[in-house]
N, C-alpha and C positions, 0 to 999 in steps of 0.2 A: 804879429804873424802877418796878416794881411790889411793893406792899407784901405779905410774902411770907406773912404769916396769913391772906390770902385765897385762895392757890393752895398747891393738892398737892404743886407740884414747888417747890424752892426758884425755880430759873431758870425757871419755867413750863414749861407740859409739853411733849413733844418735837414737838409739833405746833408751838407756839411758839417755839421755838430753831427748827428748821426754817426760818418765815417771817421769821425776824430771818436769819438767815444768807444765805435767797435773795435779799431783798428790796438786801441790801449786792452782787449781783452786777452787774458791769456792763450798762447799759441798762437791768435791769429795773423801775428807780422811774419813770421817764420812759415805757415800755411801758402799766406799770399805772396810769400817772396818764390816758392817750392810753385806753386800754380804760375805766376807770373816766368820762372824760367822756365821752368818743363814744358808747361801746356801753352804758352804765348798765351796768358789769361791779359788782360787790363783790368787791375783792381778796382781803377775807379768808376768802372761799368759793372762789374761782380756785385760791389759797394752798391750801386745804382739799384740792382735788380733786388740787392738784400734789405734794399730801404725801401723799395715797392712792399715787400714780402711784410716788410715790419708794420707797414699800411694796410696788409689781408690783398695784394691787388697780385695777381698771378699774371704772367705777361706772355703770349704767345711768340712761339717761333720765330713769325711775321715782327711782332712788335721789336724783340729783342735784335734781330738782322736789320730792321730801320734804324733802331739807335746808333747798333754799331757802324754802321755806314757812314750815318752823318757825324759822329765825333772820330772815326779811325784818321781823317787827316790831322788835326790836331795831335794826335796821339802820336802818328805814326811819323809827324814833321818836329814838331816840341818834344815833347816828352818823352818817347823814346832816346832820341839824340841827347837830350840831357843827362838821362840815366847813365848812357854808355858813356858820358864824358865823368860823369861822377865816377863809376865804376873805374874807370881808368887809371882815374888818378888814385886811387887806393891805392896803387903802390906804384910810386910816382918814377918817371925813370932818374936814374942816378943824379944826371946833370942838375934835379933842381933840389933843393933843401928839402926833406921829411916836413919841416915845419912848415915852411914858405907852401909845400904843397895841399897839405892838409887844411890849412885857411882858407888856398883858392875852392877847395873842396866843399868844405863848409857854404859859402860863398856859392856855388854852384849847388849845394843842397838844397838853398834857401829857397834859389831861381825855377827849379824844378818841383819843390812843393807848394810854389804860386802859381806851378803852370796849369800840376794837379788841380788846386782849385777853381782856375779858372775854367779846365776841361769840368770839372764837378757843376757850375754856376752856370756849365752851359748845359749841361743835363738837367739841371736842376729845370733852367727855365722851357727846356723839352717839356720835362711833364705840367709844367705850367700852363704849358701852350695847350697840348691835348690830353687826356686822363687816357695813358697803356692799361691794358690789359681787363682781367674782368676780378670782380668779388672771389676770395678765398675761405674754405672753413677756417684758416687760423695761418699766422705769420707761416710759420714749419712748413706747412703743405706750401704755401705760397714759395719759401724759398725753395722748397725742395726741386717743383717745378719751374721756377725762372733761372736755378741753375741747372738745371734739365737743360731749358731749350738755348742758352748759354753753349752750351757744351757741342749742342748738335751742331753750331756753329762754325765751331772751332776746328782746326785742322786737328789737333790731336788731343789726346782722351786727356782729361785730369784727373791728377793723383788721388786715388781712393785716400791715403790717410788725410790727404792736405783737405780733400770737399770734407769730409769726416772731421777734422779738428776745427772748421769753420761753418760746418752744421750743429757742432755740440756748441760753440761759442753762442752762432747765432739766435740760439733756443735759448740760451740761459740769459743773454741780454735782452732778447724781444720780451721774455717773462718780467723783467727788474723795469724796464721801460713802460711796460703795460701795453704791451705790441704796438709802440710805437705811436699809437693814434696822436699823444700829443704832441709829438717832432715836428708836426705838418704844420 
């Protein structure tokens, strides 16, 4: 997956096992994909704020608007632009081979889910640097409100079923995890 002399953790750090683990939960790739187009979400801050939650650490307004600021270039210069070039190519114009296309694609998947990580490694090492938000009674409430103050961000509202199939996800893996305490 990812080449391991770039990252601290062999497997990346527990913020990343994290969103590899949630992200394999039923409904939640279909969820994220519905938030990510409708509501201009960026998963791997959603991710971010659901792995606080899974910590008990609920994260203010304030908090959530600093993160976004400091990774929306990354996002908005790599990661975006990669997505739209993968997207593209999904149905490749005539002039190049179905096959020939679909490898550069792949190829281009690959490039885009190390950018992810890298945009993750640098969140990660955010909360490293200073401890967002404050103590929660339990992951749930916690996510409830970091995607609250998420949302208030956002230009436009997200999907009641999509927060909904990634609120029941999120409840049922924070319980199997043990609310995450040991991810950290």
């Amino acid at each position: 997956m990812a080449d391991t002399d770039t990252q601290p953790h062999p497997q990346g750090s527990p913020f990343w096992r994290f969103s590899l683990g949630f992200y394999r939960q039923p409904a939640v790739a279909d969820a994220c994909i519905l938030l990510q187009d409708e509501a201009g979400v960026d998963v791997n801050l959603l991710f971010y704020l659901l792995w606080h939650a899974s910590l008990e650490r609920r994260l203010s307004h304030a908090d959530v608007a600093a993160i976004e600021q400091r990774i929306a270039p990354w996002r908005d210069q790599v990661v975006v632009p990669l997505r739209a070039i993968r997207r593209a190519i999904k149905v490749p114009p005539p002039v190049i081979e179905a096959g020939t296309a679909e490898a550069y694609r792949t190829r281009i998947k690959g490039i885009e889910l190390e950018a992810e990580r890298l945009q993750q490694e640098a969140l990660y090492d955010m909360a490293q640097a200073s401890r967002f938000g404050e103590p929660a009674s339990s992951p749930e409430e916690a996510a409830h409100a970091n995607i609250n103050a998420y949302q208030a961000i956002c230009a436009r509202p997200f999907p009641d079923d999509a927060v909904a199939a990634v609120m029941a996800a999120f409840s049922s893996y924070a319980r199997r995890a043990g609310g995450g305490r040991g991810a950290h």
